[in-house]
N, C-alpha and C positions, 0 to 999 in steps of 0.2 A: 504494500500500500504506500507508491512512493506520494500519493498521489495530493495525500493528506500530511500538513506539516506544521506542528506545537511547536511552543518553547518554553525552555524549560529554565527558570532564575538558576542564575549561578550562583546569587545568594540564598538563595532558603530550599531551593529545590522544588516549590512550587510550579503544578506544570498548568502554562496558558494557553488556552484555541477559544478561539484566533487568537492572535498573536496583536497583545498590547503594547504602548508605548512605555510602561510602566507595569511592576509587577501587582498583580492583583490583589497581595498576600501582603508584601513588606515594599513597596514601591522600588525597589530598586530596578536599573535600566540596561543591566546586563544578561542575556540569554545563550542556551545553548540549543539551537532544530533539535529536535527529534522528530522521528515517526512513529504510528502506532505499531506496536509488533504485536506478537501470539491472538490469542480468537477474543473475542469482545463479552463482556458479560451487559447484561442487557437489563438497565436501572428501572428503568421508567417506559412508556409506550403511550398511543394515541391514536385513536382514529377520525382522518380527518376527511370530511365530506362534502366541502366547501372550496372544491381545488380551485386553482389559476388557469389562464386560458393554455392549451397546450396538453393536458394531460387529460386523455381521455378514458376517463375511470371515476366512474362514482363516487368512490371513497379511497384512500389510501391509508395505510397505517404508517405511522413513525416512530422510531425511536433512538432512545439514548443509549448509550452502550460506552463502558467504557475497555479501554485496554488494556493489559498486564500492565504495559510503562507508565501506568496512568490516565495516559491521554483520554479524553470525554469528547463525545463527535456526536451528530447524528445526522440519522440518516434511515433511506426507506426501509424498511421493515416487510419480508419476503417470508413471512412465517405464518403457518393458518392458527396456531392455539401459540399466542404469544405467553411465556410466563416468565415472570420477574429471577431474575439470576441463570436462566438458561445461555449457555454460550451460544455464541452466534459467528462465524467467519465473513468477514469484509469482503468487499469485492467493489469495483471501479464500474458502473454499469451506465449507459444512458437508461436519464429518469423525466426525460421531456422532449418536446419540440419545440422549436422558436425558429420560425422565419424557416423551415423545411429543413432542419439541424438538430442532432441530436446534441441534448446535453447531459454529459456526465456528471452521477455523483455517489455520493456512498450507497450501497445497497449489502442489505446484514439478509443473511440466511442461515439456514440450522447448522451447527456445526453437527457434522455425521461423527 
C-alpha cells in the first residue's frame, strides 16, 4: 500500500493522516513517512446512502480501520457482515467516476 502515506512525530511518536503542519499530540514540526503495513483491524463502520454524483450504488459502507504501525485511514468497506475488530486486507481499487475516469482509493476486504 505504497499508495497511502502518514507521518509519524519524531518527537513523541505520535502517528498523523493526513499529514499536518504540526503534531496533533505535542505540536512539534518534525516527521518521519511511513506506510501502513500488515492487515487493518477494522474500528468503527457506516453505511452511507446518500452518495455523490459518480457512484452508482445505493448505499455504500465505510470504514475505519487501523494498521499494525498505527496508521488510521478509511476507506470503502467490501464486507457483507461487517464486525468491529475483524481484520481486513487493503487494497488500491477505483471507487468512482468523474468526467469518464476512474478514481482510486482505499478499498478493505476480508482478510482470508
Amino acid at each position: 500500500m505504497s499508495e497511502l502515506v502518514a507521518c509519524k512525530c519524531t518527537n513523541c511518536g505520535f502517528v498523523n493522516y493526513p499529514k499536518h503542519h504540526r503534531c496533533l499530540n505535542c505540536r512539534a514540526r518534525e516527521f518521519e513517512q511511513i506506510t501502513p503495513s500488515g492487515e487493518a483491524t477494522l474500528l468503527t463502520y457506516s453505511e452511507v446512502c446518500t452518495l455523490p454524483w459518480g457512484i452508482d450504488e445505493r448505499c455504500r459502507m465505510l470504514g475505519i480501520v487501523q494498521f499494525e504501525n498505527k496508521v488510521k485511514a478509511m476507506g470503502r468497506l467490501r464486507v457483507d457482515k461487517p464486525r468491529l475488530g475483524m481484520k481486513l486486507k487493503p487494497s488500491w481499487e477505483p471507487v468512482r467516476v468523474i468526467g469518464g475516469e476512474e478514481v482510486l482509493g482505499l478499498t478493505l476486504r476480508p482478510a482470508k
